[in-house]
C-alpha positions as CSV (number, residue, x, y, z in Angstrom):
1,X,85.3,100.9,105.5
2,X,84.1,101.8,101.9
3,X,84.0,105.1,100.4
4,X,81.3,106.2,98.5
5,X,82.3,106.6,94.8
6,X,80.0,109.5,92.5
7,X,79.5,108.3,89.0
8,X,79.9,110.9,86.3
9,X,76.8,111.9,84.3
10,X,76.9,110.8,80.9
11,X,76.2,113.4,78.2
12,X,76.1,113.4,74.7
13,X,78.0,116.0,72.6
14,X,76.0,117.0,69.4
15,X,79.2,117.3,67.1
16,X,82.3,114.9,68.0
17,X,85.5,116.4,68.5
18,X,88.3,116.1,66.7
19,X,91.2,114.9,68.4
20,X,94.1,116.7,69.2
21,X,97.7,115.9,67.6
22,X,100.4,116.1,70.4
23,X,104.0,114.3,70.7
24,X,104.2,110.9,72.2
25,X,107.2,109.4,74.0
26,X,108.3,106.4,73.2
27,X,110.8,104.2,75.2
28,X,112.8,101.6,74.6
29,X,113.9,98.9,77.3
30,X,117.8,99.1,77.4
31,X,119.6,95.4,77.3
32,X,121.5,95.7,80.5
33,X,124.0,92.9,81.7
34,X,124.0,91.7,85.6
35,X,127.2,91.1,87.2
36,X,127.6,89.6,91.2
37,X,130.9,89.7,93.2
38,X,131.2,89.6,97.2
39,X,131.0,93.4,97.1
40,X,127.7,93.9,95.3
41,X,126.0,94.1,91.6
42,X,127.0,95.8,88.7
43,X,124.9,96.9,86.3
44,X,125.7,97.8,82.7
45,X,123.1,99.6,80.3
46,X,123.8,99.9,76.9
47,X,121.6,103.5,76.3
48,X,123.6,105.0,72.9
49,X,122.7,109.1,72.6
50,X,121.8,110.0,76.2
51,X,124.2,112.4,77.5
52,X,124.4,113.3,81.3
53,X,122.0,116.3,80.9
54,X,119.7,113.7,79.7
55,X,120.0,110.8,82.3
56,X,117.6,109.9,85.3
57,X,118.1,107.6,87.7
58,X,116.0,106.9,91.2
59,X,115.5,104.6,93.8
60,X,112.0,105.1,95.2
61,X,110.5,102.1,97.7
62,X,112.7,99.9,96.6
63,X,112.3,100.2,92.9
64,X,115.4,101.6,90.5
65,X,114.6,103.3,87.9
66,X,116.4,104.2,85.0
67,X,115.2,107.2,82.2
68,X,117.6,108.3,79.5
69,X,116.6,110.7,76.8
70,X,118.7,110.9,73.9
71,X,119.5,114.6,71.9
72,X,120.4,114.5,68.7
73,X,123.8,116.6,68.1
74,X,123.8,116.6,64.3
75,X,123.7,121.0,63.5
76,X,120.5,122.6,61.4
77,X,117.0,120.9,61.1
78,X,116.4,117.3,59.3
79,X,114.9,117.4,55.8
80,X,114.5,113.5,55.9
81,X,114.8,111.5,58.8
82,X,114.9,107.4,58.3
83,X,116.8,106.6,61.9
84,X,115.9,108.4,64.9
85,X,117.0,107.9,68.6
86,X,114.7,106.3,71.0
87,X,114.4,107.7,74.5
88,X,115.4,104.3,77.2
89,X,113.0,103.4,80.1
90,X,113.4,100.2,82.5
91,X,113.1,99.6,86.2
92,X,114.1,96.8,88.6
93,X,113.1,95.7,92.1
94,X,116.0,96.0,94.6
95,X,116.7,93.5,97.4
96,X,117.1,94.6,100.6
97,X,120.4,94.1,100.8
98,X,121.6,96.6,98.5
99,X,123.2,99.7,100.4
100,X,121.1,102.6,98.0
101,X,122.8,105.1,99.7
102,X,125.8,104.5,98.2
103,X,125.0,103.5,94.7
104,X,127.3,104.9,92.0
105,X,126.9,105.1,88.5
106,X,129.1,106.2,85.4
107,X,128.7,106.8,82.1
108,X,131.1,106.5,79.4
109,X,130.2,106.7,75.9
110,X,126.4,105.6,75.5
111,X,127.3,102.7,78.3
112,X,125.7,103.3,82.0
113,X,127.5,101.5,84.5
114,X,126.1,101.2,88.2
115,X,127.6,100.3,91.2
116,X,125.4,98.3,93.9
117,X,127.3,97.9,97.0
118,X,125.8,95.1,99.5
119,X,125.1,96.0,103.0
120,X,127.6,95.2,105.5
121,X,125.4,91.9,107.2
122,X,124.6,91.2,103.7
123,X,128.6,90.5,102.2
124,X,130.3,87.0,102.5
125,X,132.1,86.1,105.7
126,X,134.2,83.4,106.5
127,X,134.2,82.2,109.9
128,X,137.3,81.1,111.6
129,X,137.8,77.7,113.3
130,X,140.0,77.7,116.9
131,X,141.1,74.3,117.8
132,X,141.2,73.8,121.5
């Protein structure tokens, strides 16, 4: 089935416009470090200046995401500013075999750390041989 899509009418202003000035975000990707064990993954995200007030993270259709915004703690208003924080954005695809209800993350000192427990079916299992 289609759907009927209206094009817009194309007018000409007399006088451009000027464009408006307005604060852009800007994200970094975090470097992150992948670790596997018979439990699950852990995942470690280096994201310096976010505090927990300042931390997002979802799982939505499969996809983790991870948003940090930084705050800078120094007192009284910057005169010059040469280094500034950067706000961290970067999302992965999660098999199906992590358990996202229990997920746990931590963060200590600029460093995320999250916790990606396999599923029960999904973990290791050595089978046992009987000798008849």
């Amino acid at each position: 089935m289609m759907v009927e899509k209206t094009v817009p009418e194309v007018r000409q202003e007399t006088a451009p416009r000027r464009e408006e000035t307005r604060a852009q975000e800007r994200y970094v990707t975090p470097p992150v470090d992948i670790y596997e064990d018979g439990t699950g993954l852990t995942v470690v995200a280096d994201m310096p200046g976010v505090g927990r007030d300042g931390l997002d993270i979802r799982v939505e259709d499969g996809i983790l995401t991870l948003k940090g915004v930084t705050s800078h703690t120094a007192p009284g208003t910057p005169i010059a500013r040469e280094y500034q924080l950067m706000n961290f954005f970067r999302q992965f695809e999660l098999a199906e075999t992590v358990e996202v209800d229990r997920i746990r993350a931590e963060l200590k000192n600029g460093v995320l750390t999250l916790y990606l427990p396999k599923k029960e079916k999904a973990k290791p299992r050595k089978i046992e041989v009987n000798l008849n």
